[in-house]
C-alpha positions as CSV (number, residue, x, y, z in Angstrom):
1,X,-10.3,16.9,-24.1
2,X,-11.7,20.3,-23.0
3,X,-15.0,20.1,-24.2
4,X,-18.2,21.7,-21.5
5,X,-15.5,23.5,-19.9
6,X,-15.5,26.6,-22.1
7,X,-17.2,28.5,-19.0
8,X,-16.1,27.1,-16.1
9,X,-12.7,27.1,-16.8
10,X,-12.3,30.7,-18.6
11,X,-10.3,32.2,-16.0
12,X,-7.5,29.2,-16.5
13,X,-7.8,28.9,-20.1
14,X,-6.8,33.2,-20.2
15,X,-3.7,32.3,-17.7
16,X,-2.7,29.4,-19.9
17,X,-2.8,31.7,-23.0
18,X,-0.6,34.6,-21.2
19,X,1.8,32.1,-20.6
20,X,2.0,29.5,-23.6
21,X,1.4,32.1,-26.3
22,X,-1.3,29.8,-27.7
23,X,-5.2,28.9,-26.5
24,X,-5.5,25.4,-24.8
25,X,-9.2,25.2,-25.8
26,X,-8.2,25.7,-29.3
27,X,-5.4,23.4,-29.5
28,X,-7.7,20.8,-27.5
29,X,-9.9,20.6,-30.6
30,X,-6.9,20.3,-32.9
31,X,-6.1,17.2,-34.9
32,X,-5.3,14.0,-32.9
33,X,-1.6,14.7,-34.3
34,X,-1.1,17.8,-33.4
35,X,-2.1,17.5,-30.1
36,X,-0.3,14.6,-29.8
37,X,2.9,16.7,-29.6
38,X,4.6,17.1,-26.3
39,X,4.6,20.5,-26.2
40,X,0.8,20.8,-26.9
41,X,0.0,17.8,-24.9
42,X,1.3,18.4,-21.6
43,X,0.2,22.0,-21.2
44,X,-3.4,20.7,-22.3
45,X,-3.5,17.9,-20.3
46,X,-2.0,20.2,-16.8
47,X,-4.5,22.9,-17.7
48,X,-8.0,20.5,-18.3
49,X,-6.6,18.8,-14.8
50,X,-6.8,21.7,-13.1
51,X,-9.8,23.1,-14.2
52,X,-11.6,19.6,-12.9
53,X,-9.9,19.7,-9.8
54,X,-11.1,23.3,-9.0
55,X,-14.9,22.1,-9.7
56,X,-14.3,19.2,-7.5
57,X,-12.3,21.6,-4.7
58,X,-15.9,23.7,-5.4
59,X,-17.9,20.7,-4.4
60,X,-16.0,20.1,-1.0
61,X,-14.0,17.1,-1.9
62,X,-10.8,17.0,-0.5
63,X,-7.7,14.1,-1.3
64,X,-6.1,12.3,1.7
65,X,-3.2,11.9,-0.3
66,X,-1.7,12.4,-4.0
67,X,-0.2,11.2,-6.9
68,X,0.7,11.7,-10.0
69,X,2.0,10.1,-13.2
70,X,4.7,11.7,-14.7
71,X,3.4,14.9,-15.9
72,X,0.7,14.1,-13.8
73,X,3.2,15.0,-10.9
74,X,2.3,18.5,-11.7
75,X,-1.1,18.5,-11.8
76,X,-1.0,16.5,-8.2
77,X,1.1,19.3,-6.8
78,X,-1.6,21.8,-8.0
79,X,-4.3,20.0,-6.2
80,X,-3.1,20.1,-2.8
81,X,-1.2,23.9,-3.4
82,X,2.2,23.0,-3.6
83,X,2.5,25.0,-6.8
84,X,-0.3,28.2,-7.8
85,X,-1.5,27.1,-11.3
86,X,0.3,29.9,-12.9
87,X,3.5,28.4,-11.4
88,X,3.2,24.8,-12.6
89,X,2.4,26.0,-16.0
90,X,5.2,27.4,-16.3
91,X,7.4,25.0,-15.2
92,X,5.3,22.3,-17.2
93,X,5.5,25.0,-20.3
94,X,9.5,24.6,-20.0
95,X,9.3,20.6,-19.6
96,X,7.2,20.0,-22.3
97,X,9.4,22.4,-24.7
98,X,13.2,21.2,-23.8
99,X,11.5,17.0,-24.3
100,X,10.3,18.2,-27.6
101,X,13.4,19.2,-28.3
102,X,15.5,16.0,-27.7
103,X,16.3,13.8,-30.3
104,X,17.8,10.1,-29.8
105,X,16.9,7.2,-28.4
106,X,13.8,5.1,-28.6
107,X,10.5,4.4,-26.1
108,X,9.1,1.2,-25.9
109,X,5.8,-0.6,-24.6
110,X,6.0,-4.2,-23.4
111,X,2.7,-6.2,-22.7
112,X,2.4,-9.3,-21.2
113,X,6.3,-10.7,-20.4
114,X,8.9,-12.6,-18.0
115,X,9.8,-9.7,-15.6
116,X,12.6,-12.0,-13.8
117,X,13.7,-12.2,-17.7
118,X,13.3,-8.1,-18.2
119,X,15.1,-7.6,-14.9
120,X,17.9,-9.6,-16.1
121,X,18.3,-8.1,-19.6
122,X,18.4,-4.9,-18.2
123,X,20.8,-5.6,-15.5
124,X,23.1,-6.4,-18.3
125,X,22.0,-3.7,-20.9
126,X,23.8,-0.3,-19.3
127,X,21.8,1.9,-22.2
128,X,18.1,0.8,-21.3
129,X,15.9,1.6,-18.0
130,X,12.3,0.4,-17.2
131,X,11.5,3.9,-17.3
132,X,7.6,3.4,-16.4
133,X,7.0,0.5,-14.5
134,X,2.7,0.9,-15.2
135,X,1.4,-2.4,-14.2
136,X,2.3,-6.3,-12.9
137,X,2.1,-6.7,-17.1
138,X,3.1,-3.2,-18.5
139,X,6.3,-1.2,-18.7
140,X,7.6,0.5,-20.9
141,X,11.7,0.9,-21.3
142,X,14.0,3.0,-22.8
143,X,17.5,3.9,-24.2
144,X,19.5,3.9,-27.2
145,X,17.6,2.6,-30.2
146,X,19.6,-0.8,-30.5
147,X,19.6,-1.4,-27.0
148,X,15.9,-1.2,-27.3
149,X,15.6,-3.3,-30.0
150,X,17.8,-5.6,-28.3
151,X,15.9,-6.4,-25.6
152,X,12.6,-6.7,-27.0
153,X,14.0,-9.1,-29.4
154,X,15.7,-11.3,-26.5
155,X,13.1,-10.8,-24.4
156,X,9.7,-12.2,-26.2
157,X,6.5,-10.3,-24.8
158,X,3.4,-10.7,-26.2
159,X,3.0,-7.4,-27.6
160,X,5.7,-4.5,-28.2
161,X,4.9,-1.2,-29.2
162,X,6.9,1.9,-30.1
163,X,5.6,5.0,-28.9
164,X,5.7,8.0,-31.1
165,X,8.1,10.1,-28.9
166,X,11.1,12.0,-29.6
167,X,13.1,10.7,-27.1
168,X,14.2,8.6,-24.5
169,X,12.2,9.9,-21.4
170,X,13.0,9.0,-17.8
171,X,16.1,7.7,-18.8
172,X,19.4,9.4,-18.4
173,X,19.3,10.5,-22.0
174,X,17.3,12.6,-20.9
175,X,20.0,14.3,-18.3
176,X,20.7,17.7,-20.6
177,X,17.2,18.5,-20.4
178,X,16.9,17.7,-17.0
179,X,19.3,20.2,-15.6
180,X,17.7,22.9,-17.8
181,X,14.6,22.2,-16.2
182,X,16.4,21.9,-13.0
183,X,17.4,25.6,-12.8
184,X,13.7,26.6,-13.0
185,X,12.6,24.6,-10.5
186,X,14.7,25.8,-8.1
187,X,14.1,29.0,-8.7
188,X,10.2,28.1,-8.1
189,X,8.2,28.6,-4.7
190,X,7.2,25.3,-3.7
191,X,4.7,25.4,-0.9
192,X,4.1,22.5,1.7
193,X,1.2,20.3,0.3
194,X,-2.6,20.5,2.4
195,X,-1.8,16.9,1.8
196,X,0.9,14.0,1.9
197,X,2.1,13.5,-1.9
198,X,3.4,10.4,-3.6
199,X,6.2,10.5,-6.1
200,X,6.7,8.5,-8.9
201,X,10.8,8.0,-7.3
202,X,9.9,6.8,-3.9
203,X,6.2,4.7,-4.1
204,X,6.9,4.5,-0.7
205,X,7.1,7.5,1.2
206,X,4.7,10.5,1.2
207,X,6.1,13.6,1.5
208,X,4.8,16.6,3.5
209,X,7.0,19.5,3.2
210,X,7.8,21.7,-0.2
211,X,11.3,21.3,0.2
212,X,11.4,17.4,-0.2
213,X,9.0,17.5,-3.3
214,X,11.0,20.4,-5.1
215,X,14.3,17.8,-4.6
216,X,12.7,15.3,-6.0
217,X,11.4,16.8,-9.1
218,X,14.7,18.0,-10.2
219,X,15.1,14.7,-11.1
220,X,12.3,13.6,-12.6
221,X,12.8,13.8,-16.2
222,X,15.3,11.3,-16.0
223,X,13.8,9.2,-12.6
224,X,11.6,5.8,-13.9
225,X,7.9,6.0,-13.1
226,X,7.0,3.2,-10.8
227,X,3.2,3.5,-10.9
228,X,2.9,-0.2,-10.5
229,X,4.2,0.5,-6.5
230,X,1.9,3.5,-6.1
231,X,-0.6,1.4,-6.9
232,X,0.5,-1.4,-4.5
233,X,0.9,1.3,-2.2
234,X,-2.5,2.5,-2.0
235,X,-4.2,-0.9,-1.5
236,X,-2.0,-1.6,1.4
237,X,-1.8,1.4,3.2
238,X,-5.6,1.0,3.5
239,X,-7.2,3.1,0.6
240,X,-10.4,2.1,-0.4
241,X,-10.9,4.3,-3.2
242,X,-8.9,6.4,-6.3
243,X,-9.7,9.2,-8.3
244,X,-8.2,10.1,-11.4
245,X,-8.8,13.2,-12.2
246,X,-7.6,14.3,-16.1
247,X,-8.4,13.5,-19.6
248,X,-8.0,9.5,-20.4
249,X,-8.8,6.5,-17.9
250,X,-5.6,4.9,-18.4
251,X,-4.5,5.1,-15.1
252,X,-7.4,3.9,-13.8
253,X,-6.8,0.5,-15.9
254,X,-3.6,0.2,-14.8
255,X,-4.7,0.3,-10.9
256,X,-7.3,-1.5,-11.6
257,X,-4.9,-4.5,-12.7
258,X,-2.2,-3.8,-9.9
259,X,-4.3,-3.2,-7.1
260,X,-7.9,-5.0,-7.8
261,X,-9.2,-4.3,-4.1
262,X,-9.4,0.0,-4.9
263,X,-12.7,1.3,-6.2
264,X,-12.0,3.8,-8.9
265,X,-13.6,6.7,-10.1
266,X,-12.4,8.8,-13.2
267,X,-12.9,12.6,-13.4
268,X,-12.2,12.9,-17.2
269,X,-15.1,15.6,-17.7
270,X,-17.4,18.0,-16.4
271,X,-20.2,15.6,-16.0
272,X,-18.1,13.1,-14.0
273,X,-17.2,15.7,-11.5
């Protein structure tokens, strides 16, 4: 994921290294299933974001607003200086470890489905969340393993796929690791943003001021994704166009299904910048 970058993003890539123990160029070339672990993955994927969005800071372009997906928060808060780059590392070094590190509980993708049917089942199933709500025909839940299963069983989607995790993320399984992370975070400098930012907790309400945004990432870990609203969002508040800056273009699918009228743009590379 980091490949032409070698150069331009030396300086970050030396940072990383200080601060992970291990070089995020090298594990980017790693085997698909190494990299796929969490606690290579999300320093990778923070640290090849923030490169790109220094070469597009470089070439004058600016966000009007911000958002991220899940980790993705992070690398949003980068962009528009709410955290140095140093600082979200670290934070994003300490997330990625302590979800490694939980064991339990079972992730879910559900494609094409009933969500009056979903909402229901969930209602009455205490141990499962929609914890990303991606798209009007995406989510994924999660819970208890049986309670999973449960529901995908009642619930009849077209497709249902297991993701490889090791736990049960933005669900309140999740709560141990979240008040771990919690005690780092507020011991973090979080700066007001250049720019309003959207969280994944309230699709609703850009934020302006440090102190709101370090609240609401205390909670994150365990907090459901509702990228499906951001995207609803930013078509109705007058957008005309998205950026997604960071390896993969699967955000840009997903907004592309939710919110049809945005023009996208990814920034997945040097040559796309």
């Amino acid at each position: 994921m980091a490949l032409g970058l070698a150069e331009v993003g030396a300086d970050k890539f030396a940072t990383a290294e200080s601060i992970l123990g291990w070089s995020v160029w090298e594990m980017s070339q790693a085997d698909p299933l190494t990299l796929a672990q969490t606690q290579y993955t999300q320093p990778c994927i923070y640290t090849v974001s923030a490169i790109l969005t220094d070469r597009l800071r470089l070439q004058g372009h600016q966000p009007h607003l911000v958002a991220g997906h899940s980790l993705g928060e992070y690398s949003a808060l980068y962009a528009v200086g709410v955290l140095t780059f140093a600082e979200g590392l670290r934070l994003v070094k300490e997330r990625s470890l302590l979800m490694a590190q939980t064991t339990g509980g079972k992730m879910t993708a559900l494609i094409g489905f009933d969500r009056h049917k979903l909402n229901d089942l969930v209602a009455a199933q205490p141990e499962v969340v929609i914890a990303n709500d991606n798209s009007p025909d995406q989510v994924v839940i999660s819970g208890t393993a049986t309670a999973v299963d449960n529901i995908v069983q009642q619930l009849g989607a077209k497709r249902a796929v297991p993701l490889p995790v090791s736990g049960a993320f933005h669900s309140p399984l999740m709560a141990e690791a979240e008040a771990k992370l919690a005690e780092i975070i507020a011991s973090t400098n979080f700066c007001d943003p250049q720019c309003p930012v959207l969280l994944n907790s309230d699709p609703t309400t850009p934020l302006t001021d440090g102190a709101s945004i370090k609240q609401r990432l205390l909670t994150q870990i365990t907090a459901p994704v509702r990228w499906r609203e951001i995207g609803l969002y930013l078509q109705n508040a007058g957008f005309d166009e998205v950026w997604e800056v960071g390896p993969g273009r699967v955000l840009t699918g997903l907004l592309k299904r939710t919110a049809p009228q945005l023009k996208l743009r990814n920034v997945d590379s040097l040559a796309n910048c």
